[in-house]
DOLONU-217374 format. One record per residue (C-alpha): residue in three letters; x, y, z; chain; residue number from 1. Coordinates in steps of 0.2 Angstrom, whole numbers, plus 5000, padded with zeros to 4 digits. Layout:
R | res | X | Y | Z | chain | n
R | ALA | X | Y | Z | A | NUM
...
//
This chain:
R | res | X | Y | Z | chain | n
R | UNK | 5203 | 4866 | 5263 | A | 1
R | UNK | 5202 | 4863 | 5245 | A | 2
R | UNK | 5195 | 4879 | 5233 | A | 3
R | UNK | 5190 | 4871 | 5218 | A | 4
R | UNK | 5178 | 4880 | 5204 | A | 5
R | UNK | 5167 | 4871 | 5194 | A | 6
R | UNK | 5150 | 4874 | 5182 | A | 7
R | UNK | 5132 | 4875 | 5188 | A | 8
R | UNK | 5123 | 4862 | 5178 | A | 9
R | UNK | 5108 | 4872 | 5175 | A | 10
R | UNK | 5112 | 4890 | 5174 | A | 11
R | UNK | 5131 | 4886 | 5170 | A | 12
R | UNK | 5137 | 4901 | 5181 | A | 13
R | UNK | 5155 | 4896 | 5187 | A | 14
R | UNK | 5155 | 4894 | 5207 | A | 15
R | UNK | 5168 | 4888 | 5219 | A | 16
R | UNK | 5166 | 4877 | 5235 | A | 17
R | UNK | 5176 | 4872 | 5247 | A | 18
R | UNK | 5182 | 4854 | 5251 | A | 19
R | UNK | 5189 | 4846 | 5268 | A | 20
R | UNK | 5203 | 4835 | 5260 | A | 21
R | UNK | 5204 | 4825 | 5275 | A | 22
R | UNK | 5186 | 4815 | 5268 | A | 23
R | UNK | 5192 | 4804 | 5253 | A | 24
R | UNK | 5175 | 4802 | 5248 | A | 25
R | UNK | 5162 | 4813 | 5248 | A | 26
R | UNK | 5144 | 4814 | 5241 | A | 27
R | UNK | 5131 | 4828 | 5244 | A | 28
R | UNK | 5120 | 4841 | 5238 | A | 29
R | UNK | 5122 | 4858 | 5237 | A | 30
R | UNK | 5112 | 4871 | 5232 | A | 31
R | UNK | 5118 | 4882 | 5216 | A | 32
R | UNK | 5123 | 4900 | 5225 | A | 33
R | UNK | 5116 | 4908 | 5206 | A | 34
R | UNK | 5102 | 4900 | 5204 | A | 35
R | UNK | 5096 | 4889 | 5219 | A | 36
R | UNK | 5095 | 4874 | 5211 | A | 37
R | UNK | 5103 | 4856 | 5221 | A | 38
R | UNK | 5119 | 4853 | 5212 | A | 39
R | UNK | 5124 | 4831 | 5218 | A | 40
R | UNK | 5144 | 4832 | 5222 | A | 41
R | UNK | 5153 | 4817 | 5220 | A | 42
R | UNK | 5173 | 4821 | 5224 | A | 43
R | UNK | 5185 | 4810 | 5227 | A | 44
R | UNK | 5202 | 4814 | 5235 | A | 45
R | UNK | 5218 | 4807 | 5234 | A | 46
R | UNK | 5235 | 4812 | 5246 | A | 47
R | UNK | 5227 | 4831 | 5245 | A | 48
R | UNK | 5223 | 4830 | 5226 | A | 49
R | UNK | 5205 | 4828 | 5220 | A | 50
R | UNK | 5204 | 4813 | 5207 | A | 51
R | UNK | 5184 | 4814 | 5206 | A | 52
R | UNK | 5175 | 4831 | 5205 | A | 53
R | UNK | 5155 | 4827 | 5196 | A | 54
R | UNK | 5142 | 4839 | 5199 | A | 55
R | UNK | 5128 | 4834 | 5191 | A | 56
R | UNK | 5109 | 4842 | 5190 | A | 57
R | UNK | 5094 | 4834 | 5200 | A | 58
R | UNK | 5079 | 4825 | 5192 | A | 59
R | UNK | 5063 | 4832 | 5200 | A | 60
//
């Protein structure tokens, strides 16, 4: 597993996650452990190096 840290587009509170390398492509949502909002993840991963990191806010 990958630690990678990274700024909440909302409250902008550094976080951290963890990323299965073995996926070279990955897209999901998680929710913000500050403030609760759903971050979307885009991560990209390359012979156990991340290439692509986005996390972007949601539009509601």
């Amino acid at each position: 597993m990958l630690e990678h840290y990274f700024q909440c587009p909302y409250c902008l509170a550094e976080i951290s996650i963890l990323i299965d390398p073995s996926v070279s492509k990955q897209q999901y949502i998680e929710d913000c452990e500050v403030c609760c909002n759903p971050i979307e993840l885009k991560i990209e991963i390359e012979e156990g190096e991340i290439l692509l990191f986005d996390a972007n806010s949601i539009e509601q």
